[in-house]
DRENTORKOL-3810 file (N, C-alpha, C; in nm, 4 decimals):
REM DRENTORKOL-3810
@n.u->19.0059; n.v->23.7238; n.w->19.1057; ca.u->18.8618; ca.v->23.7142; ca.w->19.1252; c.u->18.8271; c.v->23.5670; c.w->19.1389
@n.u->18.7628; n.v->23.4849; n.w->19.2180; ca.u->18.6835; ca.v->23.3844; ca.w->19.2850; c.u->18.6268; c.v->23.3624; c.w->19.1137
@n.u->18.6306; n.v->23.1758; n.w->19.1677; ca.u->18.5134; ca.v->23.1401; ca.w->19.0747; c.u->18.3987; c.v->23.1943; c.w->19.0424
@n.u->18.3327; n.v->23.1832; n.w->19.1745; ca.u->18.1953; ca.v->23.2608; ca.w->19.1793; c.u->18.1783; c.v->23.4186; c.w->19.1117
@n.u->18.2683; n.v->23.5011; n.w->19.1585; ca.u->18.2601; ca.v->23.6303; ca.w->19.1471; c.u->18.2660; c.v->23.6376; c.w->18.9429
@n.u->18.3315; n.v->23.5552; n.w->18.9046; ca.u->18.3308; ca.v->23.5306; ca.w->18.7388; c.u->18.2495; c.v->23.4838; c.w->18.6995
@n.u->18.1570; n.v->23.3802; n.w->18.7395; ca.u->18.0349; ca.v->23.3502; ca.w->18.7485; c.u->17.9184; c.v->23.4744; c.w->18.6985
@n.u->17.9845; n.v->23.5141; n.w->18.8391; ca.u->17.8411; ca.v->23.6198; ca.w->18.8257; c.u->17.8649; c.v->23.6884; c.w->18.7214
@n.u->17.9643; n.v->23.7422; n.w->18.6859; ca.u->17.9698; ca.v->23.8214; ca.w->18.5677; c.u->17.9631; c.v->23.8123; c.w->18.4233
@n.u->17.9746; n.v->23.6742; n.w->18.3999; ca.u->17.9539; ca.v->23.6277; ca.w->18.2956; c.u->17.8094; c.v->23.5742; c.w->18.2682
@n.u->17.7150; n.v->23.5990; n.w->18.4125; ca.u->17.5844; ca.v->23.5966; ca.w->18.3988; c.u->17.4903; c.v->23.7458; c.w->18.3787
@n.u->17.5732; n.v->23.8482; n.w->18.4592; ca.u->17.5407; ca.v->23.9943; ca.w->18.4519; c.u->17.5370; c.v->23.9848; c.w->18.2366
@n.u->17.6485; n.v->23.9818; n.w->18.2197; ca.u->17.7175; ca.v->24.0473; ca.w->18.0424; c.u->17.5927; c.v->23.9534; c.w->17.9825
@n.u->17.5799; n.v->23.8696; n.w->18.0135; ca.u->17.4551; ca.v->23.7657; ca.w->17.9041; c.u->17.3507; c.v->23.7865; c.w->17.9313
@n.u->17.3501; n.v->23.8947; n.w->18.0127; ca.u->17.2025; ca.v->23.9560; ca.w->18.0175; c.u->17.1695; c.v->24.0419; c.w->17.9345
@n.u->17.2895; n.v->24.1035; n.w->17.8714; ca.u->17.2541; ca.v->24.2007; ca.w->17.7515; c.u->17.2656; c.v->24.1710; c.w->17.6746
@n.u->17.3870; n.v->24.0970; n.w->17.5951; ca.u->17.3669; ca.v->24.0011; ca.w->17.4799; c.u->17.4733; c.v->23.8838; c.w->17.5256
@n.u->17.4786; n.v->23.7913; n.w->17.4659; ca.u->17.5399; ca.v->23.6358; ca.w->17.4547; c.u->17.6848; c.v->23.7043; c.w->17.4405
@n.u->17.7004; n.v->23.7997; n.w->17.3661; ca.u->17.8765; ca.v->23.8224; ca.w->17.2703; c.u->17.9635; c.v->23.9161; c.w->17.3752
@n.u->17.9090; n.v->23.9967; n.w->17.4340; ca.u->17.9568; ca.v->24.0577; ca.w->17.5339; c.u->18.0374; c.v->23.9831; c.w->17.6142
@n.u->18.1855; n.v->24.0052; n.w->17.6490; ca.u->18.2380; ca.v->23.9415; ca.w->17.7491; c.u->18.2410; c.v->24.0200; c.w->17.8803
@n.u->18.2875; n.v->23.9647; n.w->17.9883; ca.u->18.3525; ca.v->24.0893; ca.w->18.1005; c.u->18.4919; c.v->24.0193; c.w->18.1141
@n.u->18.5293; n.v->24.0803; n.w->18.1414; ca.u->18.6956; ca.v->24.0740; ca.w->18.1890; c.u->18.7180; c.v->24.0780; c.w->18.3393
@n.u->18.7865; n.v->23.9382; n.w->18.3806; ca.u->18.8083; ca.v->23.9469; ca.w->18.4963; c.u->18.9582; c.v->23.9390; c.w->18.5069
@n.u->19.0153; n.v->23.9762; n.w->18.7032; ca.u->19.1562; ca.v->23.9614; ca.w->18.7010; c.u->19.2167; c.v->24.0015; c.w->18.8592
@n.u->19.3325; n.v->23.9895; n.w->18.8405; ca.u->19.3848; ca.v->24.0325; ca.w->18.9962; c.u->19.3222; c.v->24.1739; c.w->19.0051
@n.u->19.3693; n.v->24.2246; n.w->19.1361; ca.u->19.3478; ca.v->24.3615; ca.w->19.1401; c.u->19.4396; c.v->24.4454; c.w->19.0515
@n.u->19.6000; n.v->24.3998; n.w->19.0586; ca.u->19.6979; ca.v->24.4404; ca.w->18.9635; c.u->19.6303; c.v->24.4380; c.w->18.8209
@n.u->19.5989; n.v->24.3324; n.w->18.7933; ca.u->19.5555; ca.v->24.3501; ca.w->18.6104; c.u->19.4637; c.v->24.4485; c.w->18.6094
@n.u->19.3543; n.v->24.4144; n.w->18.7142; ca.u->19.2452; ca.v->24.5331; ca.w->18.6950; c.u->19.3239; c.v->24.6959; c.w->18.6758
@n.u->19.3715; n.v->24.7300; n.w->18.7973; ca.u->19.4510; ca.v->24.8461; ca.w->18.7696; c.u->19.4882; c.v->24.8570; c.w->18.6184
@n.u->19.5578; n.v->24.8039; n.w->18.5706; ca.u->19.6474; ca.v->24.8214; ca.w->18.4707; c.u->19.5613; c.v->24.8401; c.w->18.3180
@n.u->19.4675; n.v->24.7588; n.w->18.3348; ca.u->19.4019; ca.v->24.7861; ca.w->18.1675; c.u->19.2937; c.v->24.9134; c.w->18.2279
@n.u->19.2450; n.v->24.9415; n.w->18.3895; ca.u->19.1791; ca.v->25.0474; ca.w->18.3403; c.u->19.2662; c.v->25.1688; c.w->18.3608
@n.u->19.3940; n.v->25.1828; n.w->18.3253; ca.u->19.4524; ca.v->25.2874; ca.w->18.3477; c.u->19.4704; c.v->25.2754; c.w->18.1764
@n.u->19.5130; n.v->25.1667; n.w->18.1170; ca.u->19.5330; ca.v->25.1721; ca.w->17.9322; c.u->19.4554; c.v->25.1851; c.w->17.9029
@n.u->19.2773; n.v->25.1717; n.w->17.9186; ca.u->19.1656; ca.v->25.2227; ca.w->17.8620; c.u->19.1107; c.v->25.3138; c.w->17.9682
@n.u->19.1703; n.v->25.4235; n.w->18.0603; ca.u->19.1123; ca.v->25.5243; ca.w->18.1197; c.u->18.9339; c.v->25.4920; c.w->18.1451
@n.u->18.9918; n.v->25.3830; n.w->18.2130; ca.u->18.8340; ca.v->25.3532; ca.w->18.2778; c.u->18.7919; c.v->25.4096; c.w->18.4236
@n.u->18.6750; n.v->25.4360; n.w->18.4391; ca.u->18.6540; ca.v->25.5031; ca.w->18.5852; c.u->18.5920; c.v->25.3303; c.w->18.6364
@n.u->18.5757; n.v->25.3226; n.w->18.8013; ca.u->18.5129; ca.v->25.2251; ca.w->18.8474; c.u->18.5032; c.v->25.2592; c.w->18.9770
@n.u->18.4057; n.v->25.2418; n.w->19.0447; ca.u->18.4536; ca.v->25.2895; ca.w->19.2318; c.u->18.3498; c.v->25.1214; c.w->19.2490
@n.u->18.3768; n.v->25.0972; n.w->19.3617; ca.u->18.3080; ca.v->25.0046; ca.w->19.4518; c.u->18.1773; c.v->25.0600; c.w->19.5386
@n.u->18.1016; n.v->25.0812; n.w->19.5150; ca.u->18.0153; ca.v->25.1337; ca.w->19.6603; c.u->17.8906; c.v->25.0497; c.w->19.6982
@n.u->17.9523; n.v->25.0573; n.w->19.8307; ca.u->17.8555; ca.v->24.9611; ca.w->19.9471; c.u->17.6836; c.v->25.0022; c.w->19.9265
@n.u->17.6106; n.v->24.9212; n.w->19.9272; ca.u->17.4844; ca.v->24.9110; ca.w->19.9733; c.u->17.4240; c.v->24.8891; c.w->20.1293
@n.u->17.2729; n.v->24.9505; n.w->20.1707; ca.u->17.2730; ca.v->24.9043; ca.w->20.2570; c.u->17.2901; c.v->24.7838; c.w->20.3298
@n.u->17.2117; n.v->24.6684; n.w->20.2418; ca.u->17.2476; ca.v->24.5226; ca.w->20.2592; c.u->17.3913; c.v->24.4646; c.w->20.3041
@n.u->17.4776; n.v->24.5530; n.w->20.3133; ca.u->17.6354; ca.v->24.4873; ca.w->20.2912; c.u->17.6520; c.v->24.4476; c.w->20.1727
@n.u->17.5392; n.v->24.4389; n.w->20.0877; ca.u->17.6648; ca.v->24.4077; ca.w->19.9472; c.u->17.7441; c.v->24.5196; c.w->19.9056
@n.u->17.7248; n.v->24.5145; n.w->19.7442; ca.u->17.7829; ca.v->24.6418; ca.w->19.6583; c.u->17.7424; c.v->24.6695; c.w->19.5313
@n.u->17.7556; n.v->24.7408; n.w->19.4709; ca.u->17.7228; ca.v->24.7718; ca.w->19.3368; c.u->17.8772; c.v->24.8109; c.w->19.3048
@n.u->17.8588; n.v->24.8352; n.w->19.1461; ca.u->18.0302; ca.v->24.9294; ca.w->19.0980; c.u->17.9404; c.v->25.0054; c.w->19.0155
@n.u->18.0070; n.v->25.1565; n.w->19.0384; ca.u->17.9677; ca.v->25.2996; ca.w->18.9528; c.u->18.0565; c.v->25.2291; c.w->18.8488
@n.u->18.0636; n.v->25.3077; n.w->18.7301; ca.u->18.1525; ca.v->25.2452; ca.w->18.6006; c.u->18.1303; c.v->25.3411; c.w->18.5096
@n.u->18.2358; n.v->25.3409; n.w->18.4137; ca.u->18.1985; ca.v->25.3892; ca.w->18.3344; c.u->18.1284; c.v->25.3512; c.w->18.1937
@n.u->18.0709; n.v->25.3895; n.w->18.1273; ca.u->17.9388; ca.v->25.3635; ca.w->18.0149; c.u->17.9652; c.v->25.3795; c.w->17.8912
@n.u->18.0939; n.v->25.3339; n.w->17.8089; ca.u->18.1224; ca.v->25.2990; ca.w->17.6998; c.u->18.1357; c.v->25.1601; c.w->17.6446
@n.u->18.1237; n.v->25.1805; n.w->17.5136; ca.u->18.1422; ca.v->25.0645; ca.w->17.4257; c.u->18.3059; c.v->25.0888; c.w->17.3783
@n.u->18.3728; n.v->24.9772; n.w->17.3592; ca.u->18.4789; ca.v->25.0154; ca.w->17.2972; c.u->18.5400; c.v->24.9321; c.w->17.1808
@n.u->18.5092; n.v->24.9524; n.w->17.0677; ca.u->18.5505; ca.v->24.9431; ca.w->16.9354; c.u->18.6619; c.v->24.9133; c.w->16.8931
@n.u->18.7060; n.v->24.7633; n.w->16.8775; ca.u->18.8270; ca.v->24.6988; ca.w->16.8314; c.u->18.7889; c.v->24.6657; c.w->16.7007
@n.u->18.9476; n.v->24.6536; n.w->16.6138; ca.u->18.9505; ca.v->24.5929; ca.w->16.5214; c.u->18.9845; c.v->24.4785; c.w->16.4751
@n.u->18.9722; n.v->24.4279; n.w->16.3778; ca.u->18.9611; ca.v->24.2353; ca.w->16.3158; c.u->19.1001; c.v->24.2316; c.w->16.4120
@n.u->19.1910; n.v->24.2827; n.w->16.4548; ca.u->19.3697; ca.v->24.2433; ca.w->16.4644; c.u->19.3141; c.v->24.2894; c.w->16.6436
@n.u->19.2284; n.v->24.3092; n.w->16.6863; ca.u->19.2181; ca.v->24.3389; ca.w->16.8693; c.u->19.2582; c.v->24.5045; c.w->16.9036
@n.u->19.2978; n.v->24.5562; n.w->16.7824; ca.u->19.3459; ca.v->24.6982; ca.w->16.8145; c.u->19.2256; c.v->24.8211; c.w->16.8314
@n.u->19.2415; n.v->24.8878; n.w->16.9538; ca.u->19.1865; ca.v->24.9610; ca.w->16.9727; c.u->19.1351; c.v->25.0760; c.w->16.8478
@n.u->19.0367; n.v->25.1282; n.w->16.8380; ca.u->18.9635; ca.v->25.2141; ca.w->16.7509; c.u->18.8580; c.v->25.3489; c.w->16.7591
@n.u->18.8095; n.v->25.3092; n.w->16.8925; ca.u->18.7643; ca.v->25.4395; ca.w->16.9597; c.u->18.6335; c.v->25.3422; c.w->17.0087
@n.u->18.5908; n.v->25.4736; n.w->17.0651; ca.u->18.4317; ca.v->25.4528; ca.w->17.1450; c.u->18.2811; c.v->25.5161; c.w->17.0885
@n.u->18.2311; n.v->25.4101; n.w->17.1371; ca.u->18.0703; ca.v->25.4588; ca.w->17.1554; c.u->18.0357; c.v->25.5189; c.w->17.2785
@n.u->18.0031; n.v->25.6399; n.w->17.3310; ca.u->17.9566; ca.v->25.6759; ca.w->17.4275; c.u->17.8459; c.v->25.6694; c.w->17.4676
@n.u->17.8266; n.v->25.6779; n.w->17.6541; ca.u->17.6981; ca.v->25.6771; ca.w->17.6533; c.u->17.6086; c.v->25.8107; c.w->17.6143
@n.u->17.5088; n.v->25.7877; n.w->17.5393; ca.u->17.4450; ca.v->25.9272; ca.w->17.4920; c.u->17.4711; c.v->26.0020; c.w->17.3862
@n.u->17.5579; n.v->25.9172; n.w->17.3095; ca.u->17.6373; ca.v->25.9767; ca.w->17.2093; c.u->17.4985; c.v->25.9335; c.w->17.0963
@n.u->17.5188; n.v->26.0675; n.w->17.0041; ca.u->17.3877; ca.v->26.0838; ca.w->16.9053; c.u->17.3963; c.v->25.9607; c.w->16.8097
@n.u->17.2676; n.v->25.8801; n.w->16.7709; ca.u->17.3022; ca.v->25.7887; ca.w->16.7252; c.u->17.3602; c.v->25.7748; c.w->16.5691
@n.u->17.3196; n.v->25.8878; n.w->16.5153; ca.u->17.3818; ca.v->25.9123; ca.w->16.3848; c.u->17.5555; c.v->25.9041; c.w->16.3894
@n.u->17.6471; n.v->25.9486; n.w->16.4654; ca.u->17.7468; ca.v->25.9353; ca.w->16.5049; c.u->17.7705; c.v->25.8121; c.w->16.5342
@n.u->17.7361; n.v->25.7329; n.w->16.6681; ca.u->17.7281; ca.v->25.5738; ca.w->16.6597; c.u->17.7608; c.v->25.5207; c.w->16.5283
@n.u->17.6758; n.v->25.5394; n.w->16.4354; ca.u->17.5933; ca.v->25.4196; ca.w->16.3225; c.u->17.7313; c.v->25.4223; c.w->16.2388
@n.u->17.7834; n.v->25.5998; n.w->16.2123; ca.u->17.8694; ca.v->25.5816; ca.w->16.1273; c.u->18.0366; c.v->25.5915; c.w->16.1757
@n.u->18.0372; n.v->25.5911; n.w->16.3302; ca.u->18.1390; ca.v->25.4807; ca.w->16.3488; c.u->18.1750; c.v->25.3505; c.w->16.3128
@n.u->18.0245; n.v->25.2650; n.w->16.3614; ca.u->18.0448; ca.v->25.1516; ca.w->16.3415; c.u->18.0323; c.v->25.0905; c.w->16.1922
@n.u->17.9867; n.v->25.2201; n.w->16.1248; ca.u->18.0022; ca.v->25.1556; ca.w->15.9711; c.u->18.1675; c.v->25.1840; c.w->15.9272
@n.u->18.2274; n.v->25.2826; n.w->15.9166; ca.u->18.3478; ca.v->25.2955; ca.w->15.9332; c.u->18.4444; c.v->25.1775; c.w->15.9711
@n.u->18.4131; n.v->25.0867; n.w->16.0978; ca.u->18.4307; ca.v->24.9792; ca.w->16.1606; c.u->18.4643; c.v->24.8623; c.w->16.1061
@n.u->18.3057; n.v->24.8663; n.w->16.0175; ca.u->18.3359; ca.v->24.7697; ca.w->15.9662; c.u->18.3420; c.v->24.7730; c.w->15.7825
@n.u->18.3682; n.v->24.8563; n.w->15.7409; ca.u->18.4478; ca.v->24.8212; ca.w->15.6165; c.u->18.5640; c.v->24.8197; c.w->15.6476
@n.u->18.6289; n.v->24.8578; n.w->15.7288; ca.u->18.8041; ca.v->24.8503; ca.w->15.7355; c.u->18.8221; c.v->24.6888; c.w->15.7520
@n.u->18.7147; n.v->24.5984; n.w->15.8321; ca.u->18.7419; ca.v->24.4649; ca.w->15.8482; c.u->18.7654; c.v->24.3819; c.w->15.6905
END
């Protein structure tokens, strides 16, 4: 991914909060972590010639050591949420 194109994305993620990262990479890396986190993504064109990306709409929940832990979904009831993430974080 282009300077620019990391750019932008690290301006998109700080639009929702400061802590949020995005992850950028070859096309190979891309492949590869969204096949280890079963991520969906398509590319689709706009009229303009640009694009948007469909994606998929989870949070995903690491622990103090980077290890995976599960997800927040989108739409997922928030009572569920809350006591994931409390779960979360007493194990830290």
């Amino acid at each position: 991914m282009g300077k620019g194109r990391t750019e932008d994305l690290a301006r998109y993620t700080s639009s929702f909060d400061d802590r949020i990262r995005g992850l950028a990479g070859t096309e190979e890396q891309i492949e590869a972590i969204t096949k280890a986190y079963r991520v969906y993504y398509k590319k689709v064109p706009t009229e303009d010639g640009d694009y948007t990306i469909d994606h998929s709409a989870s949070v995903y929940l690491m622990d103090a050591t980077g290890g995976f832990v599960g997800t927040l979904s989108y739409g997922e009831a928030h009572d569920s949420m809350l006591e994931k993430l409390k779960r979360l974080a007493t194990q830290s």
